[in-house]
C-alpha angles and dihedrals in degrees: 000000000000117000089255091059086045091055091047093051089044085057094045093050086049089062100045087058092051101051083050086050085050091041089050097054102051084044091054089032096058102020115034107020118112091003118121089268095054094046085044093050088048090048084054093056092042116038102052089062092053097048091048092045082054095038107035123126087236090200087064107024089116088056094048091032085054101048098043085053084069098052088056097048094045086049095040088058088039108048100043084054091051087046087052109045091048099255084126147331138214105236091185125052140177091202110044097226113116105238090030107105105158103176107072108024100037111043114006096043097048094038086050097048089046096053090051084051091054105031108078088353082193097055112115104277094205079065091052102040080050089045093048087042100055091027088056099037109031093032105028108032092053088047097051089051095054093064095037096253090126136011119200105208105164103002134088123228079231094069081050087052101055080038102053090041093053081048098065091035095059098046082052095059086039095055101045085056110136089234090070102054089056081054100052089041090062 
């Protein structure tokens, strides 16, 4: 294959794409929108913030938020690679764009991750990265399934699991960072 072949099939790749994301709105536009799972979906994105503006530690809000925005940004890779490649997909959406699923990675994974940080900040945080990680992969995920919110196709809850797990381990470290607690000081 010669560059310019790469590009033409690039191009035709790109409008195949484009005619799914189409697909994908009419289906969520005349289908999904305004049913329990779509009002579920848009709880989901919304709920988690407004408990964590109520029941945020304030004094340390930039440290948890920090490290929740990590979370985010790690889910968000990882899960439109796993999206793409056919590990699982999100029937239901809120936002009718193929790999966008709001919901989960964007606003209950990070929030969650961000309350454990701040509830009982001394716990063993090993207990808690296993807790999130069973609580996010063997709870969650199968919730999510039943009401069509997600759909596992080649992927074991397992692989959430050590993910998930990693997940809250890393914000941990991140947010135990020295640069935080000067921060913090100030």
């Amino acid at each position: 294959m010669t560059y310019q072949d790469g590009l033409k099939q690039v191009d035709k790749a790109t409008q195949m794409i484009t005619e799914a994301n189409q697909l994908i709105v009419e289906t969520v536009m005349n289908a999904f929108l305004f049913t329990g799972q779509w009002w579920a979906a848009l709880a989901m994105i919304v709920a988690p913030w407004i408990f964590w503006g109520i029941f945020r530690n304030r004094e340390s809000s930039a440290r948890l938020f920090s490290a929740g925005l990590l979370v985010m940004v790690l889910s968000e890779i990882l899960d439109t690679l796993g999206v793409s490649f056919g590990k699982w997909a999100y029937p239901v959406k809120v936002v009718p764009v193929a790999t966008i699923n709001f919901s989960y990675r964007l606003s209950v994974l990070p929030v969650f991750v961000m309350l454990l940080l701040q509830y009982k900040p001394n716990f063993n945080p090993y207990l808690k990265a296993v807790f999130f990680g069973v609580l996010g992969a063997y709870v969650g995920m199968p919730v999510l399934a039943k009401f069509d919110l997600y759909k596992k196709i080649d992927w074991s809850y397992t692989y959430s699991f050590l993910i998930l797990t990693s997940f809250y381990l890393l914000a941990h470290w991140f947010s135990r960072l020295n640069s935080f607690e000067k921060l913090e000081k100030k």
